[in-house]
C-alpha positions as CSV (number, residue, x, y, z in Angstrom):
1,X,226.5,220.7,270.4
2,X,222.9,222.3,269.7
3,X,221.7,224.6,266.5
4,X,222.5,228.2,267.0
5,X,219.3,230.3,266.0
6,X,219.1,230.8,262.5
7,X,220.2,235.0,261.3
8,X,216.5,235.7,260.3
9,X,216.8,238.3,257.5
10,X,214.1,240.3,255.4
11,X,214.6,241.5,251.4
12,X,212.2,244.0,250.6
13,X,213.0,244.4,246.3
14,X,210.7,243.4,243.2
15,X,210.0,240.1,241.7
16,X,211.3,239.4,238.0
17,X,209.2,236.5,237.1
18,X,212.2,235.5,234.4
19,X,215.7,236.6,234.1
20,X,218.2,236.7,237.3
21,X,218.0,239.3,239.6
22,X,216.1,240.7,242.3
23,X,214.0,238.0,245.1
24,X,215.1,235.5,242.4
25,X,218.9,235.5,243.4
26,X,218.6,236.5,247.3
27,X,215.8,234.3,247.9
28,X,218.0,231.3,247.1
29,X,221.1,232.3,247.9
30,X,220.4,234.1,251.6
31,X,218.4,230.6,251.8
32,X,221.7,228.7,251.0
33,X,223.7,231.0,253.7
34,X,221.7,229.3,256.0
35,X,219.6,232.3,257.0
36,X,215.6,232.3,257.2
37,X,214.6,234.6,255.1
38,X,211.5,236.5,254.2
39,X,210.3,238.7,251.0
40,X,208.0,241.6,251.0
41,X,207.9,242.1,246.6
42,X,207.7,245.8,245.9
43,X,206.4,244.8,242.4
44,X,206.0,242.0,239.9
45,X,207.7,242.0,236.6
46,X,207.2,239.9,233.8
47,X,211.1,240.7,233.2
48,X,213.5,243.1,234.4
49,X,213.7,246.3,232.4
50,X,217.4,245.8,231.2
51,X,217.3,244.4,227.4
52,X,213.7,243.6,227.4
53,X,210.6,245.3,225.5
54,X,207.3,245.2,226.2
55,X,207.5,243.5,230.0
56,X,204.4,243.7,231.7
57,X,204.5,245.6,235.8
58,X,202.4,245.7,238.8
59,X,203.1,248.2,241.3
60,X,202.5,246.7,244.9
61,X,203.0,249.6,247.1
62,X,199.9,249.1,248.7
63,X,200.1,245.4,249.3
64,X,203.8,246.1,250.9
65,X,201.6,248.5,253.6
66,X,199.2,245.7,253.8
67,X,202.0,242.9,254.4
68,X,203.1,245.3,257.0
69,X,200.0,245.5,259.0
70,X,199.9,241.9,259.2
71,X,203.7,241.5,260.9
72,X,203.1,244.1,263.2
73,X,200.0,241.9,264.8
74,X,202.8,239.4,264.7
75,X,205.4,241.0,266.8
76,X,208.1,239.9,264.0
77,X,211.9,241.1,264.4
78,X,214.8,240.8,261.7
79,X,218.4,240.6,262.6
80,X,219.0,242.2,258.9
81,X,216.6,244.0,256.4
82,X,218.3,244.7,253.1
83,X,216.5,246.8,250.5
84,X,216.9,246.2,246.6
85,X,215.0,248.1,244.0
86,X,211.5,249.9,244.6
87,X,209.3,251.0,242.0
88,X,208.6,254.8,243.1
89,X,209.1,257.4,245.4
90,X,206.4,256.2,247.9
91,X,207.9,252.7,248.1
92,X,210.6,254.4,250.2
93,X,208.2,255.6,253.2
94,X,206.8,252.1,252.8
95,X,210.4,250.7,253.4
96,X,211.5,253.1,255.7
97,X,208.1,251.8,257.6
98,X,209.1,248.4,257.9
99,X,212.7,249.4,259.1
100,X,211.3,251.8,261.9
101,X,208.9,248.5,262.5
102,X,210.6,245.4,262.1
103,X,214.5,246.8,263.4
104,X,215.4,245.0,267.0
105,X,218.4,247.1,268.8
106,X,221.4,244.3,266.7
107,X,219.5,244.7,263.3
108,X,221.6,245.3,260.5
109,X,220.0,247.3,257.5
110,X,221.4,246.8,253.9
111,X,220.9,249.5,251.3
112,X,221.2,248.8,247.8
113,X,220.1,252.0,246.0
114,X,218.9,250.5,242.9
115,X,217.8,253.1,240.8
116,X,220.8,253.5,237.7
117,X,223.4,251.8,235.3
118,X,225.6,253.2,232.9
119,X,224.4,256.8,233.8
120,X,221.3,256.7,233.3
121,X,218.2,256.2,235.8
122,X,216.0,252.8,235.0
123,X,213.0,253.6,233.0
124,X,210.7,252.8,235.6
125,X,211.5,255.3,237.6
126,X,210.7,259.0,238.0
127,X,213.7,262.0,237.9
128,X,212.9,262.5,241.5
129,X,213.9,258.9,243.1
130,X,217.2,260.0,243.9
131,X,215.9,262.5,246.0
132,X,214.1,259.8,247.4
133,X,216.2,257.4,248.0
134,X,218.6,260.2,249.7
135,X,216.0,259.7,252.8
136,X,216.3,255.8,252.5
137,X,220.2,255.8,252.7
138,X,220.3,257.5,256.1
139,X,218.3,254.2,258.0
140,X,221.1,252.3,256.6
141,X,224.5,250.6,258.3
142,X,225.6,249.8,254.8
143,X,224.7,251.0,250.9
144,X,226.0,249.7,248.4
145,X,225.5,251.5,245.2
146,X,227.7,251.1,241.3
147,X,228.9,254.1,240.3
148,X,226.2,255.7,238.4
149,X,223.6,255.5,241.7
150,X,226.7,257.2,243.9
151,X,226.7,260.0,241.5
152,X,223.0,260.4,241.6
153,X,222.8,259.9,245.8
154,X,225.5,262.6,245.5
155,X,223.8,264.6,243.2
156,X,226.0,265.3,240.5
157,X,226.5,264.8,236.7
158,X,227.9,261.6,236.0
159,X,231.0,260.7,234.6
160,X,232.3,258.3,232.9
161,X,235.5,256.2,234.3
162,X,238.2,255.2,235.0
163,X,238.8,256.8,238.4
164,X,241.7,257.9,240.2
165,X,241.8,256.2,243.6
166,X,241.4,259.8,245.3
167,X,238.5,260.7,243.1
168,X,236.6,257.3,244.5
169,X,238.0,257.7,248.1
170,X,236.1,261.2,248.3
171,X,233.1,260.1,246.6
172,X,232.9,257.1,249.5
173,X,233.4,259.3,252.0
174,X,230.9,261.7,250.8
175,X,228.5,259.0,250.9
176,X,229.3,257.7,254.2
177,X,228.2,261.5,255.1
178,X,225.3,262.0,253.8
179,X,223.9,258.8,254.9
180,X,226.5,257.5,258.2
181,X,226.8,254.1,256.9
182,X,229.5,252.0,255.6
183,X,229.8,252.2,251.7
184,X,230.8,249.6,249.1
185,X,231.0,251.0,245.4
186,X,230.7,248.6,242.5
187,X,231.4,248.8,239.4
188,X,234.9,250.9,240.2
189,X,236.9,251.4,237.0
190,X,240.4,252.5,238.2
191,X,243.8,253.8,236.6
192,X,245.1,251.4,239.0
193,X,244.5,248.4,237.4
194,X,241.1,247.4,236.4
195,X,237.4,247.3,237.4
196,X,236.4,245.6,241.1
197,X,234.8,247.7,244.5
198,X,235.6,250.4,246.8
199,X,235.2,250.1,250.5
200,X,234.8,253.1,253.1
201,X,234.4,252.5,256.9
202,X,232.1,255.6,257.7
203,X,233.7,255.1,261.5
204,X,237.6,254.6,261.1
205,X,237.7,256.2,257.5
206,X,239.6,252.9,255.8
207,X,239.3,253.2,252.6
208,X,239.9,250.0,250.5
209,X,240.1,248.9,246.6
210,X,239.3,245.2,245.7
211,X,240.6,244.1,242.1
212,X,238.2,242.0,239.8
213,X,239.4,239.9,236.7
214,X,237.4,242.1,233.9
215,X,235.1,240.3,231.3
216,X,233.8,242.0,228.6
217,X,229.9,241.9,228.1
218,X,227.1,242.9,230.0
219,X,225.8,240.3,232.6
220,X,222.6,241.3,234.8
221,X,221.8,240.4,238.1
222,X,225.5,240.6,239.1
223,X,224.9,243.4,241.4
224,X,222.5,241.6,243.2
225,X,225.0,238.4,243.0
226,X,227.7,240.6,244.8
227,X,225.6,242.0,247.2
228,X,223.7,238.5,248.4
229,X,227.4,237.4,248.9
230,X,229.0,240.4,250.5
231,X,225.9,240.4,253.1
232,X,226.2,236.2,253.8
233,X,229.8,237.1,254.9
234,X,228.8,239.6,256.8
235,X,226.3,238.0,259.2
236,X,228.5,235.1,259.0
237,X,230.8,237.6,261.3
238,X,233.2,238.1,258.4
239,X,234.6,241.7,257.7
240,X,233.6,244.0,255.3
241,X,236.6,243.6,253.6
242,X,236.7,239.7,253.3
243,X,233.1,239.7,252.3
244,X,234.2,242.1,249.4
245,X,236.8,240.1,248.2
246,X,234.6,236.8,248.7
247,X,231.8,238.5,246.5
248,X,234.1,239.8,243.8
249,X,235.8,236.2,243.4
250,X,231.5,234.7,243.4
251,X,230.7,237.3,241.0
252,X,233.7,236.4,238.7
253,X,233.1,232.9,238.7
254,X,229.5,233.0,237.8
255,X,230.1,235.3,234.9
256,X,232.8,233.3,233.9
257,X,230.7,229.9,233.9
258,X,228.0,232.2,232.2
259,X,230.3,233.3,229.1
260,X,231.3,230.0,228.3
261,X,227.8,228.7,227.9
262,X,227.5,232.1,225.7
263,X,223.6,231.9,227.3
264,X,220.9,235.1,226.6
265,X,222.8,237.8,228.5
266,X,219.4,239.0,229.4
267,X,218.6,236.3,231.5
268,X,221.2,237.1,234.4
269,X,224.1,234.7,235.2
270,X,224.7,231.2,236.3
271,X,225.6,231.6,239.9
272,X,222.9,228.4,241.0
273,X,225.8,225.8,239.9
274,X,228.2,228.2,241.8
275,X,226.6,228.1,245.3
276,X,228.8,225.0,246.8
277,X,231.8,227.8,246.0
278,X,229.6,230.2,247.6
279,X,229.1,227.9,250.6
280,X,233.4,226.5,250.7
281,X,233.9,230.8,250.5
282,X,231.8,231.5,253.3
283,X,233.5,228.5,255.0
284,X,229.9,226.9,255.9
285,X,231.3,223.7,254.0
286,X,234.9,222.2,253.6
């Protein structure tokens, strides 16, 4: 039996020269998926802005308009464009751009609002981003933001968890509004029992919970972990649902290997020794 065409996919999200996150976990891991992907940086740091002082940044919005120039001469199509963190306001036209550009009639787009953690915005960015990124969401079929972003793409004052399961099954579906994509929440601290995601099919209206063994400490690059995984099951024709529960169990397991090396916190998790799981999860290997 031949090769099926590889899933070509585009992430369009900054470059953190050290320390997990970013191009520096979907590049290798969408690459282990099998998929053939390509990277438009939004902007290079010489660290991500979580734990670090000092970190030197340059902006590339005008090289992402340039890079875009170049594919159009190209004709190139993507069968999914997933977004990760941009630098400012004008970033989002740029990306919205290359969606309007690059999108073939099966294209799926991934959203990850990255903008805010633990209620507060990153400091890179400017008080209007959510504003912003509230364009950004609606060229989505899936966002995928943690709990502070869905407050700020919701505009409201956040609040500290846990949650009741009908408090995060109404902010879900508010978000599925305002943007008519599928949501996955991270980051979901529950009365229920524990921390783990929220699913909400914007079409059916299923709303799910997905329970995560909870570790205490602060690991970075985890949302970027979850989200890498959740979108290889997805364009590996898994459900939304199965791809959740595949990227909680990854996530869990690379911050568990992470914690026993009790490594720099700052410099993301181990999830490279992980990826034959990754690979036996997304059933690509035995």
């Amino acid at each position: 039996m031949g090769l099926l065409p590889q899933i070509k996919v585009l992430t369009i999200q900054d470059i953190s020269c050290t320390g997990r996150c970013s191009i520096t976990v979907a590049l290798p891991m969408l690459s282990a998926c099998g998929f053939n992907t390509s990277v438009v940086p939004t902007s290079v740091l010489s660290t991500h802005t979580g734990g670090f002082d000092g970190y030197h940044h340059r902006d590339l919005t005008g090289d992402m308009d340039e890079i875009l120039n170049h594919w159009k001469t190209l004709n190139l199509k993507f069968d999914a464009i997933y977004v990760g963190f941009l630098a400012n306001e004008g970033q989002v036209d740029s990306c919205i751009k290359f969606i309007e550009e690059l999108k073939g009639p099966h294209t799926v787009v991934f959203v990850d609002p990255a903008m805010a953690d633990e209620g507060e915005l990153y400091s890179l960015l400017s008080p209007n981003f959510p504003n912003a990124m509230r364009r950004l969401v609606k060229y989505a079929d899936l966002i995928c933001p943690n709990m502070t972003e869905a407050y700020m793409l919701l505009g409201e004052q956040y609040s500290e968890g846990p949650y009741t399961n009908e408090e995060i099954e109404s902010m879900a579906s508010m978000l599925a509004d305002i943007s008519d994509a599928d949501v996955v929440i991270t980051g979901v601290e529950n009365f229920e029992g524990g921390t783990g995601a929220a699913s909400f099919d914007h079409r059916s209206k299923a709303f799910h919970t997905y329970k995560s063994k909870k570790i205490p400490g602060v690991y970075y690059g985890t949302g970027d972990v979850f989200m890498c995984t959740l979108i290889g099951g997805m364009l590996n024709a898994m459900s939304m649902e199965y791809s959740i529960e595949i990227a909680c169990e990854f996530v869990v397991d690379c911050i568990e290997r992470t914690s026993a090396l009790e490594s720099d916190y700052r410099y993301g998790v181990d999830f490279e020794r992980g990826i034959p799981l990754l690979l036996h999860l997304l059933k690509i290997t035995e």
